[in-house]
C-alpha positions in Angstrom: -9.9 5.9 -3.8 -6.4 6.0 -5.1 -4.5 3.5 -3.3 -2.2 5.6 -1.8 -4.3 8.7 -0.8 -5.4 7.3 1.9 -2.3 5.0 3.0 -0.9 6.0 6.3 3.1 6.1 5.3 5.6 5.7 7.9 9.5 4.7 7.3 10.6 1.7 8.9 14.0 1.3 9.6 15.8 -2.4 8.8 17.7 -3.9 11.7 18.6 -7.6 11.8 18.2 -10.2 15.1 21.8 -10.5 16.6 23.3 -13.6 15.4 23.9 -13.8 19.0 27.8 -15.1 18.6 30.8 -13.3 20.1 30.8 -10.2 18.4 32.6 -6.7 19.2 29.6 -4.5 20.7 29.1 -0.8 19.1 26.2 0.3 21.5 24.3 -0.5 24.5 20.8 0.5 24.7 19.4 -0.1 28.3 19.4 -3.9 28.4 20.1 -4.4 24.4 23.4 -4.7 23.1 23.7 -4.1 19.1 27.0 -6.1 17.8 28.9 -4.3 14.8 27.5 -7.0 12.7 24.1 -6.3 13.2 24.7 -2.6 13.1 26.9 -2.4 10.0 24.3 -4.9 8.3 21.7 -2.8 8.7 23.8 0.7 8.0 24.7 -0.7 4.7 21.5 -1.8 4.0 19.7 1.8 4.5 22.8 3.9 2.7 22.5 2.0 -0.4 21.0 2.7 -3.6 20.5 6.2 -1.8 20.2 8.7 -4.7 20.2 12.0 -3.5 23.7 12.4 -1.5 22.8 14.7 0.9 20.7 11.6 2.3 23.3 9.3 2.8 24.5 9.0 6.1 28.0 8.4 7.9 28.3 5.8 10.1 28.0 8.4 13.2 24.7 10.3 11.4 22.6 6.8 10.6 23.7 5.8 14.6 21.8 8.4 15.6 19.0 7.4 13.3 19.1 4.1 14.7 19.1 4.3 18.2 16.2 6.5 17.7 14.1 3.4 16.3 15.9 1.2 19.2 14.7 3.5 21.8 10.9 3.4 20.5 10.7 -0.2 20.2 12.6 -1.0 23.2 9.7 1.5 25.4 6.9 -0.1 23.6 8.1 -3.9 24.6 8.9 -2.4 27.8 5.0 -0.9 28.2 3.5 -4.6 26.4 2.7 -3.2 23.3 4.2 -6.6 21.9 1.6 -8.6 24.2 -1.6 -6.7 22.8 -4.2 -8.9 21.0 -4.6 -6.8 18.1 -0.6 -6.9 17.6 -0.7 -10.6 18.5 -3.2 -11.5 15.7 -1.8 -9.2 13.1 1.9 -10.2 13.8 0.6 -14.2 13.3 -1.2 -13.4 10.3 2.0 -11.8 8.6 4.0 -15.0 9.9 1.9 -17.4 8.1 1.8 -15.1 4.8 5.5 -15.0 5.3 6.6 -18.4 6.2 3.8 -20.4 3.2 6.5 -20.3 0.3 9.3 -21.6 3.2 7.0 -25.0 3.6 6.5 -26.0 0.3 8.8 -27.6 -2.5 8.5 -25.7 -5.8 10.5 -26.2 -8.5 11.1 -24.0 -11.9 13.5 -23.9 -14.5 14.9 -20.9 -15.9 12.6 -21.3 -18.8 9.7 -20.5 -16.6 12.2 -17.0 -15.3 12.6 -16.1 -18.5 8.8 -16.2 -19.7 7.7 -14.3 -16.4 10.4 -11.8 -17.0 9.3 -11.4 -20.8 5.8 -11.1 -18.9 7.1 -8.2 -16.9 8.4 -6.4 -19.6 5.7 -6.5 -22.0 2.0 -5.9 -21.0 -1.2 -7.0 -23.4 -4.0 -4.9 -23.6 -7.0 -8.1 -23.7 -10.5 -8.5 -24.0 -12.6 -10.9 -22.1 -15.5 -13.2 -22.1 -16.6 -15.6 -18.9 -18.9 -17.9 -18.8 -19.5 -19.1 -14.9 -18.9 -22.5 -14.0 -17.7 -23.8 -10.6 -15.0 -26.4 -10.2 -18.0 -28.2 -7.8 -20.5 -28.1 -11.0 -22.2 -31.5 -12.0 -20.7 -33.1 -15.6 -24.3 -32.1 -16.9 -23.8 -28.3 -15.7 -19.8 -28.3 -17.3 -21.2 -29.6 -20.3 -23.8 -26.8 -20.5 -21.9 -24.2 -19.9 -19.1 -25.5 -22.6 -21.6 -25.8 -25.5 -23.1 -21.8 -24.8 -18.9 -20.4 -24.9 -18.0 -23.0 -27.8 -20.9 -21.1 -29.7 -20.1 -17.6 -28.6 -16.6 -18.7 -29.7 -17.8 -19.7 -33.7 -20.2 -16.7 -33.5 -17.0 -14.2 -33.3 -14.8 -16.4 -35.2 -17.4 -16.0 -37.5 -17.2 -12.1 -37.7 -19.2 -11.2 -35.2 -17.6 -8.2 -32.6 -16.5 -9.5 -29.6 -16.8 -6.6 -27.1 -20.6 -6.4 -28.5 -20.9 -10.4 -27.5 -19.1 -10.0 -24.5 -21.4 -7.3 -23.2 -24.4 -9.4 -24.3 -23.4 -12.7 -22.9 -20.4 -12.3 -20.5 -21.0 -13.5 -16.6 -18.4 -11.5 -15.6 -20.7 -8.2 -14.0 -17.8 -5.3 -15.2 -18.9 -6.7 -19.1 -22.3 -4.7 -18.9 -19.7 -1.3 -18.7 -16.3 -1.8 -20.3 -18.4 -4.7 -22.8 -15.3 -6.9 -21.4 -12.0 -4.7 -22.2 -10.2 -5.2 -19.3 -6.9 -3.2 -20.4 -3.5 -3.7 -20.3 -2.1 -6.4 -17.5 1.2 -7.9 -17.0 2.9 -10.9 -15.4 1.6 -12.5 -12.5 -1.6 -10.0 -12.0 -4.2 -12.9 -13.0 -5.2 -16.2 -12.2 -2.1 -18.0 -14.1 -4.6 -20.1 -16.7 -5.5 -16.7 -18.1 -2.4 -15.2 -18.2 -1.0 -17.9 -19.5 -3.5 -18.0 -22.4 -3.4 -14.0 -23.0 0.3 -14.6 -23.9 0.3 -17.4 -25.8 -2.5 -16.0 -28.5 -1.3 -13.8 -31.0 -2.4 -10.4 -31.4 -5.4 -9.9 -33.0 -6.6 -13.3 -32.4 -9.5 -15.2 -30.3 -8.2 -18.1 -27.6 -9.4 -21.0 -27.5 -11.5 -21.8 -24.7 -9.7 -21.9 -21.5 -10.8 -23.1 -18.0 -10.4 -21.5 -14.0 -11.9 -22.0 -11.2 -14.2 -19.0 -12.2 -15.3 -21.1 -15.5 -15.0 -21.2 -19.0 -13.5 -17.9 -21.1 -12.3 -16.8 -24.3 -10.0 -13.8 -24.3 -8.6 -11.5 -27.4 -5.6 -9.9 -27.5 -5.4 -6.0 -29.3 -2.3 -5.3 -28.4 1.3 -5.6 -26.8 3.7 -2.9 -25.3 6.6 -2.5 -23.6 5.6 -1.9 -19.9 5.8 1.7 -19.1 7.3 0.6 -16.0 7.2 2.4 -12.4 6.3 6.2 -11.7 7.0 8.4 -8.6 5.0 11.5 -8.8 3.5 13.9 -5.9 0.4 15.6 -6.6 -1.7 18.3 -4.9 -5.5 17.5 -4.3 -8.9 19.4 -4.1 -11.3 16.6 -3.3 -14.6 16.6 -3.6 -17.3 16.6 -0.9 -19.7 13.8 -0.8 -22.8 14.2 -3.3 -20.9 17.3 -4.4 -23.3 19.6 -7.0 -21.4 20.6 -10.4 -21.5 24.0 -8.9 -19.2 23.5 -6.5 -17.0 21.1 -8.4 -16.8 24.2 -10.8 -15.5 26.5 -7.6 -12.9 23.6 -6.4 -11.3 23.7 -10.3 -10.8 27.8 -9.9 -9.0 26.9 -6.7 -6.9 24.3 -8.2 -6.1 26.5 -11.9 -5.2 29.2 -9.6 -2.8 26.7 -7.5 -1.6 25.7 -10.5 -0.6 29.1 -12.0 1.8 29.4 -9.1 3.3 25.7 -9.4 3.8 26.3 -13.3 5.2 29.9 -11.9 8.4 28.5 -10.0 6.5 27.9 -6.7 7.3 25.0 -4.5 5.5 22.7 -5.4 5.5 19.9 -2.2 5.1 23.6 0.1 2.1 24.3 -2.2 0.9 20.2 -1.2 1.2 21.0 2.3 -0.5 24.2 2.5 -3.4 23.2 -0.5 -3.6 19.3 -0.5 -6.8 18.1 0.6 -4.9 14.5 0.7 -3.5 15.3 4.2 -1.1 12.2 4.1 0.7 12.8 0.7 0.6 16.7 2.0 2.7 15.7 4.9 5.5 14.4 2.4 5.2 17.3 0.0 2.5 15.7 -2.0 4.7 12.0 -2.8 2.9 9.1 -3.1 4.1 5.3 -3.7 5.5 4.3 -6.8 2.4 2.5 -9.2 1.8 1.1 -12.4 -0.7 1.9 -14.9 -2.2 -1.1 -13.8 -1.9 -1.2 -9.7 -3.4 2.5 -9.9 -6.8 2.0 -8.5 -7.6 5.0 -10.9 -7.3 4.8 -14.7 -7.1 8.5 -15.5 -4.9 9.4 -12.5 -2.6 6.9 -13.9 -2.7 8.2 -17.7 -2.0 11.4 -16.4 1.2 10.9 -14.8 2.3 8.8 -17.3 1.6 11.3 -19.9 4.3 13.2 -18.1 7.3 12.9 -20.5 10.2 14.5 -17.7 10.9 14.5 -14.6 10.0 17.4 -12.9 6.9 18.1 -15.4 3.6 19.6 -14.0 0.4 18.2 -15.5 -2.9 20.4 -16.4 -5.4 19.9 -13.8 -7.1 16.6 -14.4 -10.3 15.6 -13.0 -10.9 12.0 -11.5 -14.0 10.6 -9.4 -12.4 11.9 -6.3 -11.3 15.6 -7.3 -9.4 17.8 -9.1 -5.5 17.0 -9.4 -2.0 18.7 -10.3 0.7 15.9 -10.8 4.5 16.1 -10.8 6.6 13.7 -11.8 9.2 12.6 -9.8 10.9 9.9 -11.2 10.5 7.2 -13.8 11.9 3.7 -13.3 11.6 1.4 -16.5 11.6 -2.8 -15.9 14.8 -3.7 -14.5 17.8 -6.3 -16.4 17.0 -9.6 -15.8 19.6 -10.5 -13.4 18.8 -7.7 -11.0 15.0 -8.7 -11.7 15.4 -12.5 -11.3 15.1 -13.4 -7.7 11.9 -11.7 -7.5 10.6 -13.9 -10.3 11.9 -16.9 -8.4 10.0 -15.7 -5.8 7.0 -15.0 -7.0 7.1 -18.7 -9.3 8.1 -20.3 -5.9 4.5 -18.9 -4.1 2.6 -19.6 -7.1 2.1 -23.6 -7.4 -0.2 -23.3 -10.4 3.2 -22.2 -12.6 5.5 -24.4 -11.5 5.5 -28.2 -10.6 4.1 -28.0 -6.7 4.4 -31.1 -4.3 3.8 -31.5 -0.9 4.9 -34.9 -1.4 8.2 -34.3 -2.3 8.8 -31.2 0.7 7.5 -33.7 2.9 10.2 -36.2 1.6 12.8 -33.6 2.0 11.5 -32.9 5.7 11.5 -36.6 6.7 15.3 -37.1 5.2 16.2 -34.0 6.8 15.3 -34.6 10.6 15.8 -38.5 10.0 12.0 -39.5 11.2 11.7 -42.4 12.2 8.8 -45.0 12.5 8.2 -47.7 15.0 6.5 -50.3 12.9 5.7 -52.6 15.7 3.8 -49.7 17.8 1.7 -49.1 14.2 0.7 -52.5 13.5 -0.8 -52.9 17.0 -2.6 -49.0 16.2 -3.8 -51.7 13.1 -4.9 -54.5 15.0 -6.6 -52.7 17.7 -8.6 -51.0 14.7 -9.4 -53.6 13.5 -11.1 -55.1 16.6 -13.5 -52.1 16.3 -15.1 -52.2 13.7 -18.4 -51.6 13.4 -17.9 -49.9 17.2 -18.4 -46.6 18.6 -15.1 -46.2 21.0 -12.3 -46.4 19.1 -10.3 -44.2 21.4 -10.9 -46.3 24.3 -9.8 -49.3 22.5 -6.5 -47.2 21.8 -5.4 -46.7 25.3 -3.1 -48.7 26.2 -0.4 -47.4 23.6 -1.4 -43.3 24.6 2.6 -43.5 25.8 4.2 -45.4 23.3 6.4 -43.6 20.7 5.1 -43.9 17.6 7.1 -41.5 15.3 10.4 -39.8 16.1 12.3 -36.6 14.2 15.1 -34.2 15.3 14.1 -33.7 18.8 10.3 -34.5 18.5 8.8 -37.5 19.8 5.0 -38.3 18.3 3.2 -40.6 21.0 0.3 -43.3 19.9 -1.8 -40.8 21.8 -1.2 -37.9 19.4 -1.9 -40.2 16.8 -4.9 -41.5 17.9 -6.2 -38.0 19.0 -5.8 -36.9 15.6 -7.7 -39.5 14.5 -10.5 -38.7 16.8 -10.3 -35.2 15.7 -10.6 -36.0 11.9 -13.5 -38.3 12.9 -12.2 -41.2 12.1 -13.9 -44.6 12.2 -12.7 -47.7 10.4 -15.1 -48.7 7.8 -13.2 -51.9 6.4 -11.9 -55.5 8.5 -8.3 -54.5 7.0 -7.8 -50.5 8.3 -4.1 -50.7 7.4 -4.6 -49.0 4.2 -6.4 -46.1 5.3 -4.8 -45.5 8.6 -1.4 -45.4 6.5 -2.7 -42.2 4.9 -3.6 -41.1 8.2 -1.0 -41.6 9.2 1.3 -40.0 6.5 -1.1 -37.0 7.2 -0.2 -36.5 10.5 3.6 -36.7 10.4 3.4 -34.3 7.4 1.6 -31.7 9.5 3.5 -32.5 12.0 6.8 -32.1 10.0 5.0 -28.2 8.8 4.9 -27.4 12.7 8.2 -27.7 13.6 9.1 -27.0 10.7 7.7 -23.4 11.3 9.6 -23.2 14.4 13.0 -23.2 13.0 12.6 -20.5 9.7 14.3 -18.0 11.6 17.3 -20.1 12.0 17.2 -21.9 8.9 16.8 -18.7 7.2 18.3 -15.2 7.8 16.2 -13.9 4.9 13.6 -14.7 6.4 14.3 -13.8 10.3 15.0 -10.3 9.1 12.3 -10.0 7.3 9.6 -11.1 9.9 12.3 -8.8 13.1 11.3 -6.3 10.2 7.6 -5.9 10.5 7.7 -7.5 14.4 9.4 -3.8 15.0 7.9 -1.7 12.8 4.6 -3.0 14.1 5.8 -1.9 17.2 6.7 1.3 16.1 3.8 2.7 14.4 1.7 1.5 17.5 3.5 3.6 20.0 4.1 6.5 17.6 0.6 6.7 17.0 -0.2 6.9 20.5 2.9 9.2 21.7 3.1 11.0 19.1 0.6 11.3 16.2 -3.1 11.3 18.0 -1.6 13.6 20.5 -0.5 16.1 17.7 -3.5 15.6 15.9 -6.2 15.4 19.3 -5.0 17.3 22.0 -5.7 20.9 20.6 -5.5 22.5 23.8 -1.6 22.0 23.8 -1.3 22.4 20.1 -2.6 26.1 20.8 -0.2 26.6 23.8 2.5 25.5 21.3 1.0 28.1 18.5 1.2 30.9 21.5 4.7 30.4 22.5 6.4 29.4 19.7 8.1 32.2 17.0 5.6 32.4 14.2 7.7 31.5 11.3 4.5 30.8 8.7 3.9 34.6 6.9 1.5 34.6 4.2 3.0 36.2 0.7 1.6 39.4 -0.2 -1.9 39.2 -0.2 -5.1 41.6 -1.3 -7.5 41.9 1.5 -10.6 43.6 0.9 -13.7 43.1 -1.0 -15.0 41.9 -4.5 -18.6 44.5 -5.2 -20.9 43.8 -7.5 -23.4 46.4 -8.6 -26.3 46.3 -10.1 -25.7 48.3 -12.8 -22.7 50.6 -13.9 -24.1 53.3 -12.8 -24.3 52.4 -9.2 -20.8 50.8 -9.6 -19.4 54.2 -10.8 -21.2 55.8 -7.4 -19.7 52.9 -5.0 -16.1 53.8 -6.5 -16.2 57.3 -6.3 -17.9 57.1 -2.7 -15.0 54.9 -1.9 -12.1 57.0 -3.5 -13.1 59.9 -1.1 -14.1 58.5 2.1 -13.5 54.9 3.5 -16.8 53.2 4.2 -17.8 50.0 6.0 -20.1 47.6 4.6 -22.6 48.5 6.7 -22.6 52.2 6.0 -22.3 50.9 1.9 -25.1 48.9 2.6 -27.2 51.0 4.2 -26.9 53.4 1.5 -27.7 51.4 -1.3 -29.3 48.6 -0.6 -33.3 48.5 0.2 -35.9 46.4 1.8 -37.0 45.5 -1.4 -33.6 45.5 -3.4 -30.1 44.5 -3.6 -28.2 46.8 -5.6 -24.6 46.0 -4.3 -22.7 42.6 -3.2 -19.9 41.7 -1.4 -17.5 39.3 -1.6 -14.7 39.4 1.6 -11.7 38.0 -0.2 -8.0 37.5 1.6 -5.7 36.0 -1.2 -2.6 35.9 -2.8 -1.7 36.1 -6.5 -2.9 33.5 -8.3 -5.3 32.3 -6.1 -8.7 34.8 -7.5 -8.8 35.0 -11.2 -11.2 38.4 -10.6 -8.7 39.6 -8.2 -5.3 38.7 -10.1 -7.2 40.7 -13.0 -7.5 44.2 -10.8 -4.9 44.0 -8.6 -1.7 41.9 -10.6 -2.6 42.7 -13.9 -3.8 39.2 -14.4 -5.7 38.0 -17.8 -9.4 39.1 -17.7 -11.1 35.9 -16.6 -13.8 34.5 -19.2 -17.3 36.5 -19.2 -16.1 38.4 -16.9 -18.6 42.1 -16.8 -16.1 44.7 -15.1 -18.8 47.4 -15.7 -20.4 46.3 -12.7 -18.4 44.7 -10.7 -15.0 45.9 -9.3 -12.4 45.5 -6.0 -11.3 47.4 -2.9 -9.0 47.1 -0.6 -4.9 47.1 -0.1 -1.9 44.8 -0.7 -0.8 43.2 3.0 2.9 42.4 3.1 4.3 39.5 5.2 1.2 39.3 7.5 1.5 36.3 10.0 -0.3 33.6 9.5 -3.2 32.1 12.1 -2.8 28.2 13.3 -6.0 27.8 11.6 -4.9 29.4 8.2 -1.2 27.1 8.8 -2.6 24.4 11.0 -1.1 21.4 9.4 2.6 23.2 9.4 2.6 23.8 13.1 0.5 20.5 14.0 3.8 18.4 12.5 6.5 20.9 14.2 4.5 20.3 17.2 4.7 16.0 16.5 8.5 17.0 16.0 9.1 18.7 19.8 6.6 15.9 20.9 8.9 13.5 19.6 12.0 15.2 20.4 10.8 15.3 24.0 9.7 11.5 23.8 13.3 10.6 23.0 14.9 12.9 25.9 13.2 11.0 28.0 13.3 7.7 26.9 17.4 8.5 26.8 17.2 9.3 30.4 15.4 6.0 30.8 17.6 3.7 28.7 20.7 4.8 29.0 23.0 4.3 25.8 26.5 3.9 25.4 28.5 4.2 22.3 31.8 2.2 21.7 33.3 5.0 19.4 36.0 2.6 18.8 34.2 0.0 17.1 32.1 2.8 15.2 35.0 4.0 13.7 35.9 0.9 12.1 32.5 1.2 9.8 33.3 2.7 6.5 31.2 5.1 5.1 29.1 3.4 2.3 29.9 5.0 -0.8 
């Protein structure tokens, strides 16, 4: 589904460790204390680049804000939410993702900036052909597989089409469908090898014949274009059930043309998302979803849609996907950003990608060992040697190596590396000496070891050695944190407990009124005949349905049908027709069917007929009472002094 329908989205706020230095303090929060450092920090970082006005925040306002997010994550340390498993393994997982580009040593020029930024800028729509062959394949195999693309290759240089020959012959399994067209693409969304080969081929051409680990393809390039850059847009859903029929994706599109007479009419359109969406999380945020690309949305013609959307503000026509009917807006339009503003995300993206730039563990770990001055005891190494040496050919090496368990073997910054944890390594890799003279290979062992060593620690001091990186990882440690107790203080209670969401309903002023709306019934007679009798019966005395039926319907024969119908304008073609003086809808028979009823003004609405309205005002005094009492818990207090020397960010 489309990547961000069925995100959960949740706003993390961005507050940096304490450098923990002598620093003046602007609030106390039970046992934390937030230095004006910290807080100004991460003020100016969440008021910047803000561009609706009325959402910046003074100093005092985005306080508020943020002891808010302090409270939360202060309760769920406080409860162990930080000592969970789940949170444990996740939190890990991030920390290695994070800190892989902080313990290597890649280099690039700003050659290599500049062709990723051209990269970014300009997208190629390509072609592709694969031909499988593993990097583990025998020279036999490689050679096989070469000669049957090197003849695909002279069959299309030859004339022949390549999309045909691609879905004839391609390995890749999406060739048998798109017969290889794989679209448009951009920097750094393939394996480098083929980008790199996608840009350097003119258009219209065929590559040469390049190599990945997947195996051997030839690519051809139709076309370059400026990248149509990022899109915000919010849309309003009517999915469609599983195994759907056609009949009632026909229904769902009347729905949705009806919703979308009254967004093209000067409704709301994110109140029209919350009341209509069948995307519940977009709903909840009037219908906004992430910003995508043409080529990061999971859905091609969702994507062509929106971007077919030349203003901001536009309303698409309702478009159909594999997953429902859709109304976009657009929101906003972002085009690639200047090169200097764009640059330290290249370098950052070249610096976690060793197969563009020159990639060497050797030369990190020669930076590491200069760094923290590692030392090695040569004397305690050649007697690891000679005692190797001695057992050849024998089973207990680690009994032979013994007597030097205690002697230091390797020393760097504050580590000490014993003969022991050498020699345990060496058990652990399996290790047995296979030659008299083991120097050679218990060198590379050796080197082994210190560099993984050297990584460890190495790991240990990121957050000091990088504030980038420490706020980064304090980041996603709290807003793990928060979504974990939200969830369970606030969001499943809103969404589970329905016995208190109905005693909230009860007590609370009903402030959700439906617009004027036709209640009543849709008829359909038989004939026009029997119509003309219903109406008149109607016009002189009010009937039931039962007393309408019993009239004119038999055992044997139904001569009139109802339809109970409680909608607004725009929301029954039939009913706009009679009732608003609506166009008549398409073969449409009004000499047998016609409406009854009346116009209801400002009639209240039902918590099932407003349910997701009231179910996030109740998360909102569920939250609001959360906070009381987690104030009355932690108490705060606010050095107004040192608050007023923040300046508003402008």
């Amino acid at each position: 589904m489309i990547r961000s329908f069925s995100l959960v989205l949740f706003v993390i706020f961005s507050f940096t460790v304490s450098a923990q230095k002598k620093n003046e303090i602007v609030v106390a929060i039970g046992d934390i204390q937030v230095s004006k450092e910290e807080f100004e920090a991460n003020y100016s970082k969440n008021n910047t680049n803000i561009l609706d006005e009325k959402d910046k925040k003074t100093p005092a306002e985005y306080l508020d804000l943020y002891i808010r997010f302090k409270l939360k994550v202060l309760e769920a340390q406080k409860l162990g939410y930080d000592t969970v498993r789940s949170f444990v393994d996740e939190l890990k997982g991030y920390r290695q993702e994070l800190a892989e580009p902080y313990l290597t040593d890649v280099t690039y020029n700003d050659e290599m900036v500049q062709t990723a930024y051209h990269r970014t800028k300009y997208e190629r729509k390509v072609s592709h052909l694969l031909i499988r062959v593993s990097p583990e394949s025998s020279p036999a195999d490689t050679l096989v597989a070469w000669n049957r693309i090197a003849d695909l290759r002279k069959q299309i240089i030859a004339g022949a089409d390549f999309n045909e020959i691609a879905a004839q012959h391609s390995e890749d399994p999406s060739a048998a469908q798109n017969k290889g067209l794989l679209g448009y693409f951009s920097a750094f969304q393939m394996v480098y090898p083929f980008e790199d080969a996608a840009y350097r081929t003119p258009v219209g051409q065929v590559s040469e014949i390049i190599r990945t680990r997947f195996g051997y393809h030839l690519l051809k390039v139709h076309d370059e274009r400026l990248t149509p850059g990022e899109i915000k847009v919010a849309h309003i859903m009517k999915m469609f059930p599983q195994q759907a029929s056609e009949e009632t994706i026909a229904k769902l599109k009347l729905t949705a043309d009806s919703i979308w007479q009254k967004a093209t009419s000067g409704a709301d359109f994110a109140e029209l998302a919350k009341t209509y969406s069948d995307d519940k999380q977009s709903a909840a945020e009037g219908g906004a979803m992430n910003w995508f690309t043409p080529t990061n949305m999971g859905v091609p013609s969702f994507a062509e849609a929106a971007f077919a959307l030349k203003n901001d503000g536009d309303i698409s026509p309702v478009i159909r996907t594999p997953f429902g009917w859709h109304i976009i807006k657009r929101l906003e339009l972002r085009t690639t950003q200047p090169f200097e503003k764009l640059r330290p995300e290249l370098e950052a993206k070249i610096k976690q990608n060793p197969a563009i730039s020159k990639y060497s563990d050797e030369a990190f770990d020669r930076e590491l060992r200069a760094e923290y001055q590692l030392k090695l005891d040569e004397t305690n190494f050649n007697k690891i040697v000679e005692l190797v040496a001695d057992t050849v050919g024998k089973k207990d090496l680690s009994t032979q190596l013994n007597p030097l368990n205690d002697n230091q073997l390797v020393r760097f910054a504050n580590q000490t590396l014993t003969c022991g944890n050498f020699t345990g390594y060496l058990k652990n890799q399996n290790y047995s000496p296979e030659s008299p003279n083991p120097e050679p290979g218990l060198k590379i062992k050796l080197n082994q070891f210190i560099n993984q060593k050297l990584l460890e620690y190495e790991n240990t001091q990121l957050e000091k050695k990088h504030p980038e990186f420490a706020r980064i990882y304090g980041e996603y440690h709290d807003g793990i944190l928060l979504f974990n107790i939200s969830k369970d203080k606030i969001w499943d209670v809103a969404s589970t407990d329905t016995t208190r969401l109905q005693n909230y309903f009860e007590q609370t002023t009903k402030k959700y009124s439906w617009n004027d709306r036709f209640k009543g019934w849709i008829i359909q007679a038989k004939d026009a005949e029997i119509r003309t009798r219903v109406e008149t019966l109607l016009d002189k005395k009010e009937l039931d349905k039962q007393e309408l039926t019993d009239l004119f319907n038999t055992k044997t024969e139904n001569n009139i049908q109802f339809t109970d119908v409680a909608v607004e304008k725009g929301e029954n073609p039939l009913v706009d027709y009679f009732i608003w003086s609506g166009p008549k809808p398409a073969g449409f028979d009004e000499t047998t069917t016609f409406v009854h009823g009346k116009i209801v003004q400002n009639e209240q609405k039902e918590l099932k007929d407003a349910w997701g309205l009231y179910s996030s005002d109740f998360q909102e005094q569920i939250e609001k009472e959360w906070i009381d009492s987690l104030q009355k818990k932690y108490p705060t207090v606010i050095n107004k002094k040192a608050l007023k020397k923040i300046a508003m960010i402008e």
